[in-house]
N, C-alpha and C positions, 0 to 999 in steps of 0.2 A: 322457305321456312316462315310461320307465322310471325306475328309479333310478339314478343316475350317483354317487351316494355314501352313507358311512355317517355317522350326525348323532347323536353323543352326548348322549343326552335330561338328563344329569349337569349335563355344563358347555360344550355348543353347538357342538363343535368338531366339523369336518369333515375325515372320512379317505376317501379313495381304494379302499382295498381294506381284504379282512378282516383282511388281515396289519397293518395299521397299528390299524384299531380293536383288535385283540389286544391287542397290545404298549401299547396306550394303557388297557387295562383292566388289564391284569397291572401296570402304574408305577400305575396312581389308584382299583385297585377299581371303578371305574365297568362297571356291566354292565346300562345301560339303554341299548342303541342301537338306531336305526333307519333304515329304506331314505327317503333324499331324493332330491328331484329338482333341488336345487342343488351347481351344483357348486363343487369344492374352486379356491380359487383360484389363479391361476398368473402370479404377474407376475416379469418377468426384466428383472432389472438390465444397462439398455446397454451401460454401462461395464464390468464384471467377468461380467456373465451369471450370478449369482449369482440363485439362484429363491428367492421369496416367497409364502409362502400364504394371507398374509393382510395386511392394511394394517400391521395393528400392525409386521408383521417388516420392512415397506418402509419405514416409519418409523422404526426402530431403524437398519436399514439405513443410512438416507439421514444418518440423526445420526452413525456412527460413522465411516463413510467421504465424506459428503458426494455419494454418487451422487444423483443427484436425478429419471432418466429409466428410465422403465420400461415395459417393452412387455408388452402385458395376453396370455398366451398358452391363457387360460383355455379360451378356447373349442377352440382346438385339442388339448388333452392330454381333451377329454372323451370317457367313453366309458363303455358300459351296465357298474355294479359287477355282480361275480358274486358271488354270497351263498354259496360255495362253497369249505370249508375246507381249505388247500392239502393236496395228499395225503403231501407228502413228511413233511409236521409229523403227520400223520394215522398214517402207518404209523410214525412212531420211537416214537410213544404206543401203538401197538398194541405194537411189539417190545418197549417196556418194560413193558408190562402183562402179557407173555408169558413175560417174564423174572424179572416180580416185584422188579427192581432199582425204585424211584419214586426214587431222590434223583436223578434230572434232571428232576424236576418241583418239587422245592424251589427258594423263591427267598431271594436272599441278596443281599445288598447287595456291589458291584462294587468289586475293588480296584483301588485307584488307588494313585499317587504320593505316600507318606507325607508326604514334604520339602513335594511342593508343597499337599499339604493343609495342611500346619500353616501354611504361605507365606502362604492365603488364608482362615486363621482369623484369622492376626497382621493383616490389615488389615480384618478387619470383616467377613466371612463367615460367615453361620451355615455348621455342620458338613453341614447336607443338603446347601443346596445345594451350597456348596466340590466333596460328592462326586456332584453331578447332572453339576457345572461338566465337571470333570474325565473323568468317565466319557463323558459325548458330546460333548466333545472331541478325543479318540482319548486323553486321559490324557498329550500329547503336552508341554506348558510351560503355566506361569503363566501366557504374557499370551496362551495359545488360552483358556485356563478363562475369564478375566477377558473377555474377549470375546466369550464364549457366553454370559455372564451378564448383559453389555452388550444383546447381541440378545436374549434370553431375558425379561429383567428383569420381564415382563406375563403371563406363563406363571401359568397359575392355579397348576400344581402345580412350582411353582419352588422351593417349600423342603421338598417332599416327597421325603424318600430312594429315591432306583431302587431298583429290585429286579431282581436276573436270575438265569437259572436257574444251579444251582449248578456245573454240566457247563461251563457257558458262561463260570462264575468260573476254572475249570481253565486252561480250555484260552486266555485272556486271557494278554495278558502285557504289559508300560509297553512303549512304544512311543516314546521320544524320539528326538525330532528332532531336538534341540541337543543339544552339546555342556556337562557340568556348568559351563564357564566362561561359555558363553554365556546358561545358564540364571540363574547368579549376577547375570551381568551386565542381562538382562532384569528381573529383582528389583529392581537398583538403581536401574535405568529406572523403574520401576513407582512405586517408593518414590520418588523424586523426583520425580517428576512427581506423586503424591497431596500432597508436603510442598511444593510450588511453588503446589498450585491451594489448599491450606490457607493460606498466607501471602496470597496473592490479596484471599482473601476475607474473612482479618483485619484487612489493609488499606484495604480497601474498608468494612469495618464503622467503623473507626476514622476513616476521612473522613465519613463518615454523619457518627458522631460528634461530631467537632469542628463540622459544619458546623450541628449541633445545638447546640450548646454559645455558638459566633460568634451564631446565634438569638437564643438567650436572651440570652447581653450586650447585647446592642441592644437588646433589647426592657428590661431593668436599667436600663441608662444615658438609654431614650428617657423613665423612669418619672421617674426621679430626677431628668433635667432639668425636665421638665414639675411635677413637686412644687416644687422650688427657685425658678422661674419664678412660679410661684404664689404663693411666700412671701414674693418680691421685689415682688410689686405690692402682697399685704398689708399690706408692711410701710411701701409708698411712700405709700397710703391711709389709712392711721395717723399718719405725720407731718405730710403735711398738716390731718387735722383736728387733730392738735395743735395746728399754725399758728395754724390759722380760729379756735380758742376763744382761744387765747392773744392773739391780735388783739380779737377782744371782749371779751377781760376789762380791755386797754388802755384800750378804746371807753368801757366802762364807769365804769373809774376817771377819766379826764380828764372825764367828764360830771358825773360827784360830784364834783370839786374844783372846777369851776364854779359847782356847787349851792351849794356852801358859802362859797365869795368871795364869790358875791352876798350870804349871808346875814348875812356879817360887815359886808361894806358895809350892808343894811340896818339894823343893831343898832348900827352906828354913826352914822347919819343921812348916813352920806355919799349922794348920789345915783348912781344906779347908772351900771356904764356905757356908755357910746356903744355903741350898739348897732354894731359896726364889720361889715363885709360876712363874712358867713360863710367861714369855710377851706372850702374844700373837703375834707371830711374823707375821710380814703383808703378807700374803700368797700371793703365787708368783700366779701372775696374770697369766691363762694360756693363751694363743695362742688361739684365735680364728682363726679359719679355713677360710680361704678366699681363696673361687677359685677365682682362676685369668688364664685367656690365658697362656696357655703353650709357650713359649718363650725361645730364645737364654740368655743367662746371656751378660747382656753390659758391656760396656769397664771398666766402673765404679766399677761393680762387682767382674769384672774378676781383678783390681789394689789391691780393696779391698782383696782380698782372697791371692792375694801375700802378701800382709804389712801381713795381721792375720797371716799367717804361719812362716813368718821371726820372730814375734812376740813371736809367741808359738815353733819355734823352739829353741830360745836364748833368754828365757823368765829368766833364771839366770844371764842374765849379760846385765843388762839393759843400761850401758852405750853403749855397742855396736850397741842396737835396735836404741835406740835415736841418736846414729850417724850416723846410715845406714839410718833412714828416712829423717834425714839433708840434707845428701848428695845427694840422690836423688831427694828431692826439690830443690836445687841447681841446679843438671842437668836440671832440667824441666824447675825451671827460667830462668838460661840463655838460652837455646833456645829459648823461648817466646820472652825474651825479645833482642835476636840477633840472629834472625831464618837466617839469611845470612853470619852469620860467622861460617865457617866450622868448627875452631876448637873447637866450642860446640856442635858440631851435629856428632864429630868421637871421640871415648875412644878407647886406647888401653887395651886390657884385659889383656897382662901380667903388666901393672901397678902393681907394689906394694901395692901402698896407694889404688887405685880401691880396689885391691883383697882382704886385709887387710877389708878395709870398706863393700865392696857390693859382687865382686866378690866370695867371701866362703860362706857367708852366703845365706839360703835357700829362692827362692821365688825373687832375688834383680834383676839378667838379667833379668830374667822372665817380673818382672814389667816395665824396659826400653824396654823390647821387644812389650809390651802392649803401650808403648809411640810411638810404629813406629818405634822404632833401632831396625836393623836387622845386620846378623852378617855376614861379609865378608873378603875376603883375607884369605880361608881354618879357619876362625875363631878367624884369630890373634884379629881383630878392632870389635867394635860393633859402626854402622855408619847410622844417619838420614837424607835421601836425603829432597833434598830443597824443589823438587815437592811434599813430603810427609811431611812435618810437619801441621799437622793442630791443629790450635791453639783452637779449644775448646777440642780434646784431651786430649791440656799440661794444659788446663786450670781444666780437670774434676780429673787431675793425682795430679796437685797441692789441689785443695780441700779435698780429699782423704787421703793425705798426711799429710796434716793441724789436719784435724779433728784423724789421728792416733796419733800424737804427742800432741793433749792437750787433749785428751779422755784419764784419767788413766786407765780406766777399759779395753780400747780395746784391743782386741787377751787374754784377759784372763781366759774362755772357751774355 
């Protein structure tokens, strides 16, 4: 089969005749073409009969206007190219070579419509294209340009400046078709409707947004309950074994008061007595098991388990226990309550009356060490910087400390 077109070996595009690969090499330098035997395409829009050469343009097409039906005419506009340079373009290059005049073979970029160039620089148009828009347009209004550029947009050589010969720049002239109020008035159109689809889709961004934002609170608040919830059964599993020891420290005590009445009765010769039917004594409620998250022991815990050991250490000389947790509610209050005064926030540890008090006994640095004193100068001072005192802390030390000294039963397990 002959060849029915020319096939730009550049960038693949297919012309009809020599005149159009011309004119396609003079706009993009391209000067590697060749004879194909595919032909150029031809589909024609049902609705406006608007011709297309290729998909791309029937897709631009179909976007800008919504046609969507197209009748394929390819096969019938085909026919053998001639490889044959038109003579009338043949002889004006003979007559100018004859003449020695060449400046109708210079090319120079095509004038167009100043106003509406700078029109379609102000909204975002590189300067080439603006005057590609314009120029194969007929130069005619802003929303022909904007609409070439609409169809165009996939054009390899879209932001490459035309070029036409310079004769051809003369003898050009703007060609409008509106009216300067109509032209104003298309402008405004233009520009409203760019500043309508901008609002659009800053709106649209901002409901993303929030709907991100609505997200995350839920996911905040689902965290927060689920922590809170957690710390409620901690705390319910805590009181109970309060209970449960507090209940056998009872058990305890009433079993050693009976130890000891018997033994008074035997020391006295009394005979003992009647064995009477057993109470039934209130069985020691056991511990239900409660899994709970595995966790660090808190501050609270850790205050706690010093007092219980000070307790159970020097549980024979109760005056001392009750004076060591004095003393150390003391420390805690004036700090709290004069967190700026150094001389409640530094002890010296060879103190007497400290050592006497807190210092020998088991479990007492410990617990000021749990309040934030930390021990300095090789050891001598035990000393609370300013930036460190934080007062729910001294506030959870004093609680702690409260509930040791009016609980009889506590540290007595």
């Amino acid at each position: 089969m002959s060849g029915v077109s020319l096939k730009c070996g550049d960038c693949g595009t297919l012309f009809k005749s020599v005149e159009e690969a011309q004119e396609h090499a003079e706009v993009t330098s391209h000067a590697n073409f060749s004879e194909s035997t595919e032909a150029v395409l031809n589909l024609v829009c049902t609705a406006c009969g608007k011709p297309c050469r290729s998909k791309t343009e029937s897709d631009l097409h179909t976007k800008r206007t919504g046609h969507t039906e197209f009748t394929d005419m390819t096969a019938e506009a085909v026919k053998p190219i001639s490889l044959e340079s038109p003579k009338a373009k043949a002889d004006d290059d003979e007559d100018m070579a004859e003449g020695g005049d060449d400046s109708g073979n210079e090319m120079v970029v095509p004038e167009v419509d100043q106003n509406v160039l700078s029109e379609l620089e102000a909204m975002g148009f590189p300067k080439a294209r603006a005057i590609r828009a314009l120029h194969f347009s007929g130069n005619a209004s802003l929303e022909a340009a904007v609409n070439w550029v609409v169809e165009h947009e996939s054009d390899p050589d879209i932001d490459e400046t035309p070029l036409v010969p310079a004769s051809a720049k003369k003898a050009e002239a703007p060609k409008p078709s509106l009216t300067p109020e109509e032209i104003k008035k298309k402008q405004e159109e233009l520009r409203e409707r760019a500043r309508k689809k901008k609002e659009e889709e800053e709106r649209q961004r901002e409901r993303e947004r929030e709907k991100e934002r609505i997200r995350i609170g839920k996911e905040l608040l689902e965290a927060k309950r689920m922590e809170e919830e957690n710390e409620r059964k901690r705390i319910i599993a805590l009181r109970k074994a309060e209970k449960a020891e507090e209940q056998r420290a009872r058990e305890k005590i009433r079993q050693k008061l009976e130890e000891d009445k018997a033994e008074r009765r035997r020391k006295l010769g009394l005979p003992a007595e009647d064995p009477a039917p057993p109470k039934p004594s209130t069985p020691v409620v056991e511990e239900k098991k409660i899994t709970l998250p595995v966790r660090p022991a808190t501050k609270a815990e850790r205050m706690r388990e010093c007092l219980r050991t000070l307790k159970q250490t020097h549980k024979d000389d109760e005056t001392k226990v009750k004076t060591a947790f004095n003393t150390l509610l003391t420390y805690a209050k004036n700090v709290a309550t004069n967190p700026n005064e150094e001389k409640y926030r530094k002890i010296r540890l060879s103190n007497a009356a400290f050592q006497d008090r807190i210092g020998k006994l088991q479990g007492g640095i410990e617990f000021l060490e749990h309040c934030g004193f930390e021990k300095i100068e090789g050891g001598e001072f035990l000393y609370l910087p300013r930036e460190k005192v934080d007062m729910a802390v001294l506030n959870t030390a004093g609680t702690e400390l409260n509930n040791a000294i009016k609980n009889p039963f506590f540290g007595v397990l």
